[in-house]
C-alpha positions as CSV (number, residue, x, y, z in Angstrom):
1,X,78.9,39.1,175.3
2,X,75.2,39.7,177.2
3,X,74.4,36.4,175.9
4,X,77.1,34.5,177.9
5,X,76.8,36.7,181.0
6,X,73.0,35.4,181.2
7,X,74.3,32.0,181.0
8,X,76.6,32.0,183.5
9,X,74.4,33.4,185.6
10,X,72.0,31.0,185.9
11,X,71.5,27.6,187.0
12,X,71.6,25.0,184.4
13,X,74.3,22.8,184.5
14,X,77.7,23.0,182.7
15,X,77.2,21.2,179.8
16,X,73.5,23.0,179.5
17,X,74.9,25.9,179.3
18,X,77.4,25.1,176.6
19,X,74.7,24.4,174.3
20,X,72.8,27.3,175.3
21,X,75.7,29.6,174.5
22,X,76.2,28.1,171.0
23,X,72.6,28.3,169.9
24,X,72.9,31.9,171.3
25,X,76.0,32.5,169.3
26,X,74.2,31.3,166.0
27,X,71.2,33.2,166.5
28,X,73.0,36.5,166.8
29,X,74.8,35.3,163.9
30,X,71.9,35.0,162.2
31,X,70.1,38.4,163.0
32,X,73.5,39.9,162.2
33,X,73.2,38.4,158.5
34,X,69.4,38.9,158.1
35,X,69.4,42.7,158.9
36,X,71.3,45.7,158.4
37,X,74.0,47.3,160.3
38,X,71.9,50.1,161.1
39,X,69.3,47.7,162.6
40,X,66.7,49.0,160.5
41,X,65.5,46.1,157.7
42,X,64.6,47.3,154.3
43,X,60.7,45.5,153.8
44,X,57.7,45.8,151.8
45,X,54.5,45.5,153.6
46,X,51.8,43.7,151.7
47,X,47.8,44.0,152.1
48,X,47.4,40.7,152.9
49,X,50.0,41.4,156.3
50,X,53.2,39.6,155.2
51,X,56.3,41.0,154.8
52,X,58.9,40.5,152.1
53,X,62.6,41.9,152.9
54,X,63.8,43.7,150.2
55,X,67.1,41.3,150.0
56,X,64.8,38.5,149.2
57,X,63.0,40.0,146.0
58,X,64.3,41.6,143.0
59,X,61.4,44.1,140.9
60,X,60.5,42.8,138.0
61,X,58.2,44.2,135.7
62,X,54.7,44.5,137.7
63,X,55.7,42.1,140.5
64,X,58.2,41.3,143.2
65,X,59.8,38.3,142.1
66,X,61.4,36.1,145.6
67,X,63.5,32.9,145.2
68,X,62.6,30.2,147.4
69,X,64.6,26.6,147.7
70,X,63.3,23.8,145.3
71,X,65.2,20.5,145.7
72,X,63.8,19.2,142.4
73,X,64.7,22.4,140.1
74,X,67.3,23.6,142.3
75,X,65.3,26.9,143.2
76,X,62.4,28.2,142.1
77,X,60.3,31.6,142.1
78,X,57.0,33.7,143.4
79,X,55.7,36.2,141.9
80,X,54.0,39.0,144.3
81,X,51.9,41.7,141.8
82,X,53.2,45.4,143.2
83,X,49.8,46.5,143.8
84,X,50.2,44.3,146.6
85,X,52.4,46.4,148.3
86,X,50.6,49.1,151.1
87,X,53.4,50.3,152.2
88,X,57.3,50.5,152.6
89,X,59.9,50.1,155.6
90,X,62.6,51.8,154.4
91,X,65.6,54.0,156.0
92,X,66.5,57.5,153.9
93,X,69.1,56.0,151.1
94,X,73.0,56.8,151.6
95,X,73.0,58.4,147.9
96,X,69.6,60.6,148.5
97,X,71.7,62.0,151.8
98,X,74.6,62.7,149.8
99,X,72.4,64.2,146.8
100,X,71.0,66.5,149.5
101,X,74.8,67.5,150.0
102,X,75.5,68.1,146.6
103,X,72.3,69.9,146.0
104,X,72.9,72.5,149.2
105,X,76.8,73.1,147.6
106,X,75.6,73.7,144.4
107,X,76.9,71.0,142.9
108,X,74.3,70.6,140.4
109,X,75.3,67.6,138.2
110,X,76.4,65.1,140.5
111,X,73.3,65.8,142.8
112,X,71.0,65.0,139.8
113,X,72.7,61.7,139.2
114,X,72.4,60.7,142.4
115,X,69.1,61.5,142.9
116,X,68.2,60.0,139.3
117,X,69.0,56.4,140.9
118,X,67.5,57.0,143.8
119,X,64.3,58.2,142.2
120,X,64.3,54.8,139.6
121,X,64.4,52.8,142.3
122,X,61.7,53.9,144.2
123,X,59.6,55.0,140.7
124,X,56.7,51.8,140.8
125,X,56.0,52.7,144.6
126,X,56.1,56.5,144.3
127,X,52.3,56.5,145.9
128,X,53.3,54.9,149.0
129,X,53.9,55.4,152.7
130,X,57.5,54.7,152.8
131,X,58.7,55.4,149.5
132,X,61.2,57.9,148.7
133,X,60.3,58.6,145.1
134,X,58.7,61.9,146.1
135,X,62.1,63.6,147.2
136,X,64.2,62.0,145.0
137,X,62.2,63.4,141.7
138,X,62.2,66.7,143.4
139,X,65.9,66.6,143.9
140,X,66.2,65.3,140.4
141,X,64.1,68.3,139.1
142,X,65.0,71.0,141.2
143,X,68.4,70.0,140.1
144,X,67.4,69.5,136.2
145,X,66.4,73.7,136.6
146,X,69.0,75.0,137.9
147,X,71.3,73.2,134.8
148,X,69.0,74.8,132.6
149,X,67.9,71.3,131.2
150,X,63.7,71.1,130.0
151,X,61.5,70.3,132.3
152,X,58.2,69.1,131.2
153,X,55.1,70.8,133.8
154,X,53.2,67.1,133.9
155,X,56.5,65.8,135.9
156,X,56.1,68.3,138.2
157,X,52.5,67.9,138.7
158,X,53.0,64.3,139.3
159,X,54.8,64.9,142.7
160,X,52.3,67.1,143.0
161,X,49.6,64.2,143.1
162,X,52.3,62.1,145.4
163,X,53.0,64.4,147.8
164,X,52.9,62.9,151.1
165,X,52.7,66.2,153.2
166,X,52.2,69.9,153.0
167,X,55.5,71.2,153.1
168,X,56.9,69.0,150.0
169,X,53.4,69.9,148.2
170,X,54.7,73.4,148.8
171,X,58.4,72.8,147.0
172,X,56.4,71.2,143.9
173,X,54.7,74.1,143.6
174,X,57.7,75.7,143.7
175,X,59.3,74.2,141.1
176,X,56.0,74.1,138.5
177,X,55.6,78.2,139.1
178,X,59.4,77.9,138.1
179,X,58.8,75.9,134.8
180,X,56.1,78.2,133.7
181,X,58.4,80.8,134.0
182,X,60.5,79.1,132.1
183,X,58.4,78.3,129.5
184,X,57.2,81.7,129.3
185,X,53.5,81.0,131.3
186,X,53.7,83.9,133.3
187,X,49.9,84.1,133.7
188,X,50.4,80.6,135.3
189,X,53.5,81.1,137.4
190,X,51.9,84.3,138.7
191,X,48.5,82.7,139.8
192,X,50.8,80.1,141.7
193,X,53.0,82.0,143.4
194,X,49.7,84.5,144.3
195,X,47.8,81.4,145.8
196,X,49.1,81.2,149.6
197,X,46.8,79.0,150.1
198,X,49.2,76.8,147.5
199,X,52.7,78.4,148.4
200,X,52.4,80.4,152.1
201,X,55.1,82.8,152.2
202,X,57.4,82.0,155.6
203,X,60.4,81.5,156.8
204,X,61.2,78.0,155.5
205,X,59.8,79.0,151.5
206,X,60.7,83.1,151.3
207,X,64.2,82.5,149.9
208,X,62.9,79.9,147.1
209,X,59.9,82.3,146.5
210,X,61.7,85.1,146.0
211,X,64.1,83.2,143.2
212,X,61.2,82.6,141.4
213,X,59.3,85.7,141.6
214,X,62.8,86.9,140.5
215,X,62.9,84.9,137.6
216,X,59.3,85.9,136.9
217,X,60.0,89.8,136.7
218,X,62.9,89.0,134.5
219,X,60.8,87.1,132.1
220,X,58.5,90.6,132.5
221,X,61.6,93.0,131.8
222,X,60.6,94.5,135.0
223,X,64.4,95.1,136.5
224,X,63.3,96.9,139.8
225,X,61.0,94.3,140.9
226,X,63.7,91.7,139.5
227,X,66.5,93.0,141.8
228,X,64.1,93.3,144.3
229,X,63.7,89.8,144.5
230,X,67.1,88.5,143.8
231,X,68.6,90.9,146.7
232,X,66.2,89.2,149.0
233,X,68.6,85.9,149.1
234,X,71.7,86.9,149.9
235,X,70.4,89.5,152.7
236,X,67.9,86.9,154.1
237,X,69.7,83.3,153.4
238,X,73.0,84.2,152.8
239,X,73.3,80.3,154.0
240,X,71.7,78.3,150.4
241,X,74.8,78.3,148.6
242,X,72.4,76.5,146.1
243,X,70.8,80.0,144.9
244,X,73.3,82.6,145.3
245,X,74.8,82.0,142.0
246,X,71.4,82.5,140.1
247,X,70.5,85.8,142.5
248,X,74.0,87.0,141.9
249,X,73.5,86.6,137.8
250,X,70.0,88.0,137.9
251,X,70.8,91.1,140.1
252,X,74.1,91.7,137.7
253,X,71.5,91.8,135.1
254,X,68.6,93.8,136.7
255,X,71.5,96.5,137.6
256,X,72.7,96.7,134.3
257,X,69.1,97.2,132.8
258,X,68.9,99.8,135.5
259,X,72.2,101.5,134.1
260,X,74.1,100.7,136.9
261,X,77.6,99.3,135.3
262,X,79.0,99.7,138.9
263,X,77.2,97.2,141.0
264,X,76.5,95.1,137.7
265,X,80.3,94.6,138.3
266,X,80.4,94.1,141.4
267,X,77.9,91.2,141.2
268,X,79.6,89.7,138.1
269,X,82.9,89.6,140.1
270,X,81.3,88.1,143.4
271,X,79.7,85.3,140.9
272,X,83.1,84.3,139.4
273,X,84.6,84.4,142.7
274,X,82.2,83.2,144.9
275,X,81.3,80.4,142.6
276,X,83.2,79.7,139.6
277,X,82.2,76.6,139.1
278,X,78.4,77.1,138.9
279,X,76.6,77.2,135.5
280,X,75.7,80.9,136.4
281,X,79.4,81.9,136.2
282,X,79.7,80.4,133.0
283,X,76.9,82.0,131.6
284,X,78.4,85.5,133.4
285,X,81.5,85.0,131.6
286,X,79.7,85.1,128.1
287,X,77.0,87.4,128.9
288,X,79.4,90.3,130.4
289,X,81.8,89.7,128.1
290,X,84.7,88.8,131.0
């Protein structure tokens, strides 16, 4: 141990170093105890400068409640309001990470659970530096979508306001053009997707834009432009296993609107085989009559 080595090294005498070692030994101990194995503590920040670690509090209501040592009572308990709290310290959460996962396979329902906990938890600080309220709810909601569950536009618009950067401003935007479409708002999902200034088409967004600008066209009964979308993701991110099953189902429909049984086949079959489990094969299998 590099504690030792130090000891041994230098010139105290024996039984010195003895004592040195063991108070060395107990304060690694301790550090060990006090902080996480990835060395990285999990604190709130308050405006006053102190520092609570999250292991010492509990939420409560409006405050964070810690438990300090009371000889008389046998504990006791301080109450510190959460509009106290600047900031957080706070590594990404194990269950976000493997929400992400989830999400990326496809895997719908479990990714929404996961990111459900994730986004309770971090809910009363979702304005903060730190928190990770912000992609948890759009994990929860992206996810919500694509299971066809309602989504209400004012808990979109609330990441929205949270938004700590540009690029996740972006995927709320994203995902309140996609409500309107589904609530049949197609002046409003329109004007959004239009406004680059909101949405700028590149590399990182074309593949989500064109999902929604296919379900848009859909929603119009325009097939051509429909299919023109939907073809866009498996040519350009044939990768985001997460939306080929819903380009696969909406070019199977645009083709058949077109007349063309053929390749309306062909994209029914890839679906099912491709991704049976998805919520869009199901829906194939009813729609197309399989």
């Amino acid at each position: 141990m590099c504690f030792d080595y130090h000891v041994r090294d230098s010139n105290v005498t024996e039984g010195t170093a003895v004592v040195l070692r063991r108070v060395l030994r107990w304060v690694s101990m301790v550090i060990g105890v006090t902080l996480p194995l990835d060395g990285v503590a999990q604190t709130y920040h308050l405006r006053d400068g102190r520092i609570l670690l999250a292991q010492q509090v509990q939420v409560r209501g409006d405050q964070l409640v810690q438990r300090v040592a009371d000889g008389a009572s046998g504990g006791a308990e301080i109450g510190y309001p959460l509009s106290q709290v600047s900031r957080l310290e706070w590594p990404e959460p194990d269950v976000l990470k493997q929400a992400m996962l989830e999400a990326r396979a496809g895997r719908w329902e479990s990714a929404m659970r996961a990111a459900s906990e994730v986004s309770a938890v971090f809910e009363p600080f979702g304005k903060l530096p730190g928190s990770w309220w912000v992609p948890a709810e759009i994990l929860r909601l992206k996810a919500a979508l694509a299971l066809g569950l309602q989504v209400q536009a004012v808990e979109v618009e609330r990441v929205v306001e949270r938004a700590p950067d540009e690029p996740t401003r972006q995927t709320s935007y994203f995902l309140l053009a996609w409500v309107h479409v589904r609530d049949g708002r197609v002046r409003e999902a329109r004007a959004l997707l239009s406004d680059t200034r909101r949405i700028p088409v590149n590399a990182h967004t074309e593949a989500e834009a064109a999902l929604v600008w296919g379900e848009l066209h859909e929603r119009q009964q325009a097939p051509e432009a429909a299919l023109e979308s939907f073809l866009r993701i498996p040519v350009f991110a044939p990768w985001r296993d997460d939306l080929q099953p819903r380009a696969l189902l909406g070019s199977a429909r645009a083709y058949r609107r077109l007349g063309d049984e053929d390749r309306c086949e062909r994209a029914v079959i890839e679906l099912t085989d491709q991704y049976p489990h998805s919520r869009e094969a199901q829906l194939a299998q009813k729609e197309f009559n399989l």
